[in-house]
N, C-alpha and C positions, 0 to 999 in steps of 0.2 A: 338387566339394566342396559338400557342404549351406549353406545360407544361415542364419547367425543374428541374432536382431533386434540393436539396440541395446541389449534391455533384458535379452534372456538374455547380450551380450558384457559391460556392465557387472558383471553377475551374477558371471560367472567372472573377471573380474581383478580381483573383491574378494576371489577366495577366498586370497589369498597372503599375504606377508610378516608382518609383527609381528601375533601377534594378544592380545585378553584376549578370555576367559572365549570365545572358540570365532569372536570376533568380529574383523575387522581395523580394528586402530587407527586408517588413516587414515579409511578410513570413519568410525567413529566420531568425529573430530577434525572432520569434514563435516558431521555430525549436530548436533555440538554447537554449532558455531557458528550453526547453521542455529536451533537454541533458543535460544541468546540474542539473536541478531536479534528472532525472533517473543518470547519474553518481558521481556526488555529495553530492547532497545530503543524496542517498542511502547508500552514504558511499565506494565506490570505490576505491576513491582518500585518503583515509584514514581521520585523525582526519583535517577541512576545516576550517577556522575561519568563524563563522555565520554570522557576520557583514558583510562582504564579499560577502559572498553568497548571501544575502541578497540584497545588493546593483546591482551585479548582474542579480539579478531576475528581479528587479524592472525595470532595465534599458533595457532588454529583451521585457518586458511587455510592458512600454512605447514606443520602437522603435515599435513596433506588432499595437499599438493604433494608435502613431500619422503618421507613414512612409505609414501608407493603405489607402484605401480607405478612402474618408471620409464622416463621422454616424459611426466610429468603436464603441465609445462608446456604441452609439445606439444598436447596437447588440448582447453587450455582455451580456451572459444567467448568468440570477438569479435564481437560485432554491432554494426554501424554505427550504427541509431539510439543503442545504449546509447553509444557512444564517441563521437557525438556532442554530447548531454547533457554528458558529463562533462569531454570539450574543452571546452566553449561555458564551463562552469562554472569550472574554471582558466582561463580566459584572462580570466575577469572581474577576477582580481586585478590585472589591468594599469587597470580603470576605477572600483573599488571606492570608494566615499565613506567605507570603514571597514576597513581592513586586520583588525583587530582581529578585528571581528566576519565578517569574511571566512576568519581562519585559524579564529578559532573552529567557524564552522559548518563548515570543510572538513575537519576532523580527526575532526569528528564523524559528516559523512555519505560522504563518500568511500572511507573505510576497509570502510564497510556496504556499499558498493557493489561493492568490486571483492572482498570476501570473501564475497558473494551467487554473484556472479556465477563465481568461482572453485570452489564448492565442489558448486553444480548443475551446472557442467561437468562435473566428474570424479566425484562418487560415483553408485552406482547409484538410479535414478530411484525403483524401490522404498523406498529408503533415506532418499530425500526427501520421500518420503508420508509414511513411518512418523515424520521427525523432525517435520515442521510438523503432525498429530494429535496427538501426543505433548505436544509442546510448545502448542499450544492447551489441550491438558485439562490441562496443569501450571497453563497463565495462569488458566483459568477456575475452578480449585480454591482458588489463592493468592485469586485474588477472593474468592471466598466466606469464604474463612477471615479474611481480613483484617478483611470487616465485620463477621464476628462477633464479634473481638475487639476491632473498634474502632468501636463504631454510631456513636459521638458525632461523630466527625471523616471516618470511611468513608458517610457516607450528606449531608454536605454538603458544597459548595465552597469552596477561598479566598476566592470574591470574594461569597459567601453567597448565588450562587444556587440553590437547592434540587435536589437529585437524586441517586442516589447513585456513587459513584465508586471505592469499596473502593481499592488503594493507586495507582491513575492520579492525578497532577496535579488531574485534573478530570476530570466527564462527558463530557465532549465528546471525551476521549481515550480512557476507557471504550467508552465505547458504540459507536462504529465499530466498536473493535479486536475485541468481541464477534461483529457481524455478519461480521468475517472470520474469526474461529475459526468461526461457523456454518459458512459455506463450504469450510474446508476441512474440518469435520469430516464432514460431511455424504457431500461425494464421496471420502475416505479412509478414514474409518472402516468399520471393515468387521463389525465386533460389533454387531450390532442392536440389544439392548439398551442397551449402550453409547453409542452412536451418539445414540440418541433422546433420553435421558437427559442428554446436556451441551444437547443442541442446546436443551430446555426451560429448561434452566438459565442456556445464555447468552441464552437470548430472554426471561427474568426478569429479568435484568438489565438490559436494553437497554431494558425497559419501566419497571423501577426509577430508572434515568437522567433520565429526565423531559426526555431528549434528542430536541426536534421533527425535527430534522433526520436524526438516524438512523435514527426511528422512518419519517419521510416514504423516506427511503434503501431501507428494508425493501421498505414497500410498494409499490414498479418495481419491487424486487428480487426479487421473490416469483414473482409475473409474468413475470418475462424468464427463470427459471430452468425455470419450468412451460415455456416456448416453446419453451428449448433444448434440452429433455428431447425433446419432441415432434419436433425437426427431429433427434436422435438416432436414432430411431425411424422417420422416414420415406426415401424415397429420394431420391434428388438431385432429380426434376423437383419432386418434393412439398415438398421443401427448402426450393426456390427460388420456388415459390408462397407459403409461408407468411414468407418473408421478405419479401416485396414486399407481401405483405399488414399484416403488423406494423409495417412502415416507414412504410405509410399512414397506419395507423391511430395511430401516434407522431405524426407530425407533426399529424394533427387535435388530439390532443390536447393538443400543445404548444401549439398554436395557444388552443386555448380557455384553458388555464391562462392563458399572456400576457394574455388578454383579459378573463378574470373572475378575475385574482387578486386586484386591490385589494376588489373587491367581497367575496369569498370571506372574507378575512383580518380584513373590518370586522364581515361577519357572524358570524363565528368568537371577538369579542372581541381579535382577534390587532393587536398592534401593526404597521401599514403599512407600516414601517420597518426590517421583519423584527430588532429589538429594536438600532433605526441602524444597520443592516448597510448599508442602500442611500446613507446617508449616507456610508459609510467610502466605499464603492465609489465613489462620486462622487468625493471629494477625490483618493483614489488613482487612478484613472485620469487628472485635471488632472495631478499629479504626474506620472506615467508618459507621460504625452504631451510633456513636456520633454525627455525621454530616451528616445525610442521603437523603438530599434533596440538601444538596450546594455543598460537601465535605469542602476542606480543600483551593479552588483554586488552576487554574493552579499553576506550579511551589509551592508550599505550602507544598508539600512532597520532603521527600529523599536529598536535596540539602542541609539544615542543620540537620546534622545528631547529633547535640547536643540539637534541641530542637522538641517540641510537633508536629506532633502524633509519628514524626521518632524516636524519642528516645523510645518510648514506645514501638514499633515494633520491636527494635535490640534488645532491653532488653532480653537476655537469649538466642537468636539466635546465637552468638558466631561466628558470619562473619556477613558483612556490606554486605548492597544488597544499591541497586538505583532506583530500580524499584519494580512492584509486581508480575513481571514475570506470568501476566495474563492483557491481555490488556484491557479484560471489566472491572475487578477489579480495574486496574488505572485510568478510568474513572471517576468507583465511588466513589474512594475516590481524586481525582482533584476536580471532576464538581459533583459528586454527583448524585442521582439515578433521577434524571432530566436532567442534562448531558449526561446519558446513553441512555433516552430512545431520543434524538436526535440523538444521534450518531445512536443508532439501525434503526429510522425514515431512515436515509441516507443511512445505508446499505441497509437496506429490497427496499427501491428503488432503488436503482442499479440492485442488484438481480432481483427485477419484472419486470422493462426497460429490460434487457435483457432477460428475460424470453419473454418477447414481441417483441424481435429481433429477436428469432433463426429460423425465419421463411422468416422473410424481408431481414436481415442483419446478417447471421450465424454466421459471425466472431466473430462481434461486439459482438451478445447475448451473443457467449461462454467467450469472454473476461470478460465482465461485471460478469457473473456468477461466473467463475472460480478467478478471482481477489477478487469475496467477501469470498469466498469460505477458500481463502490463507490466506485472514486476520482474519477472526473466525478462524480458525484451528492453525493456528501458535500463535493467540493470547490466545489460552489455556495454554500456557506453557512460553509466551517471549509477549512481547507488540507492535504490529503491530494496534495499533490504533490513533497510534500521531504520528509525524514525517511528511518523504515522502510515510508512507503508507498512511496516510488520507489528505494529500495533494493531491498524484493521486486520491486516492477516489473520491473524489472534481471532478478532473478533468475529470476523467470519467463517470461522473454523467453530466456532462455538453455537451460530446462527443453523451450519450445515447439522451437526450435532441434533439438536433440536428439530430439523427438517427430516432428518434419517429415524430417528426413532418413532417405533410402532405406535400406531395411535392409540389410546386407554378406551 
């Protein structure tokens, strides 16, 4: 019997049961969910009711399950790091300083997670290109159209710091969520014209932002994608020269950043304090070294801002924050530095799955790489470690899964 891939086997048991217009539904129920994670919940559509979204999600996931084939169940991939993460994260309810704010965040990101993860299982992998371009050129269209109908309030923020934000919350929600439409339209997109044309668009916006962080996010990101392109294209000993080359050359460079950034930042006009980011991060790490192993649980921080550890952290800071504007930092003080090293478990797997695509599966490698890539880097300065960034995380761990296993 002839051998066929994964991606011609998904192909053909999409071709059955219920369809519209020539298409199968559950497929399509998989697509969909998959667009309202990437425009939704990223935050597109501006502030969304969670419950909603939620309900949403589920009924996505369930059309995906039961409208398909059937053994969907059967199918669908479990990976250890992601089931670790999300143990580690229910079981915080047993140590939580805030139930409240504990059920509230888990209704709202766990539901993202296991209908990510459920929906890259089973539909075809094509299918999941085609939804996450899709659904990026939807987000990046709603942007633009919003500021044109609304310059007054789409080009500033609630708390009046200047940049623009079309219907995100804020820039800082924007602007990321941009450089990840870049990425995935960039390796999916397959109309050239097309193609080039958002990617100008969302890099106008990302510049319209007046977001340092993103902008500084771009430029490694630029670089690391030219690198992977290159080890694409070379053979394994060439591969493995030019990684051992880039690694070096990383580490010099981190080296010097560490050592001439205050200089850098005073030269720059830039405030020291990366605008009291390193103030936060100081208090919250005191904090978090009280509870070093649990933290404080999900939801447990920042939501009551009248009681322990939050009140101890605003103490003397003189503006309320919500977050620790470092994403590993929120980690460690939610889930605690056991927490951390599951979530790090999950990153560094993605990254290595892809590192073992860009040879089989270039697209895929560079995606995986470049996506872990965005959330360390922007999670230096803004928290890209909960939400729909570790939701897709999830889901993309589940895609590499599926990309790594031997063809039947």
């Amino acid at each position: 019997m002839s051998s066929i891939s994964l991606r011609d086997r998904d192909a053909h048991v999409a071709g059955d049961l219920l369809l519209l217009r020539g298409r199968p539904v559950w497929v399509l129920a998989g697509q969909a969910a998959i667009a309202i994670s990437v425009i939704i919940s990223f935050g597109a559509l501006g502030d969304f009711r969670p419950k909603l979204l939620s309900l949403m999600l589920i009924a996505c996931a369930a059309g995906t399950v039961f409208l398909g084939p059937s053994g969907g169940l059967g199918r669908i991939l479990v990976s250890a790091p992601v089931v670790m993460v999300v143990a580690w994260w229910l079981m915080s309810y047993s140590w939580t300083f805030n139930i409240y704010g504990w059920t509230r965040q888990t209704e709202a990101e766990i539901p993202l997670i296991a209908t990510l993860v459920v929906v890259m299982s089973l539909i075809p992998i094509q299918s999941i290109e085609q939804a996450l371009v899709n659904s990026c050129h939807a987000a990046i269209a709603w942007t633009v159209l919003y500021i044109g109908m609304h310059p007054s309030t789409a080009t500033v923020n609630p708390d009046g710091v200047p940049g623009w934000r079309g219907d995100f919350i804020h820039k800082n929600g924007m602007a990321p969520f941009m450089l990840f439409a870049i990425l995935m339209i960039a390796a999916f997109e397959r109309r050239t014209a097309l193609r080039g044309g958002m990617i100008v668009v969302a890099a106008v916006l990302v510049l319209m932002s007046q977001s340092t962080t993103t902008a500084t996010t771009a430029l490694v990101i630029l670089p690391l994608a030219f690198l992977l392109r290159k080890i694409t294209r070379s053979d394994v000993r060439q591969s493995s020269a030019i990684v051992a080359g880039s690694a070096s050359a990383i580490v010099v460079f981190a080296f010097l950043i560490m050592t001439y950034l205050p200089s850098l930042l005073t030269f720059s006009g830039k405030d020291p304090t990366l605008s009291a980011r390193t103030l936060i991060w100081a208090r919250v790490l005191t904090a978090a070294s009280k509870r070093p192993f649990t933290g404080y649980g999900v939801g447990g921080v920042w939501i009551n801002q009248g009681s322990e550890p939050t009140l101890t952290i605003m103490r003397g800071l003189g503006f309320t924050v919500f977050h620790s504007h470092n994403g590993f930092l929120e980690i460690l003080i939610e889930l605690g530095a056991l927490g951390l090293v599951c979530f790090l478990v999950l990153l560094s797997s993605v990254v290595i799955g892809g590192y073992r695509l860009l040879h089989s599966s270039p697209r895929w490698g560079a995606v995986l790489i470049l996506f872990a890539a965005l959330i360390t880097i922007i999670s230096l300065a803004e928290v890209a470690t909960f939400g729909p960034w570790l939701g897709m995380l999830c889901g993309l761990r589940v895609v590499q899964l599926r990309e790594t296993r031997p063809t039947q």
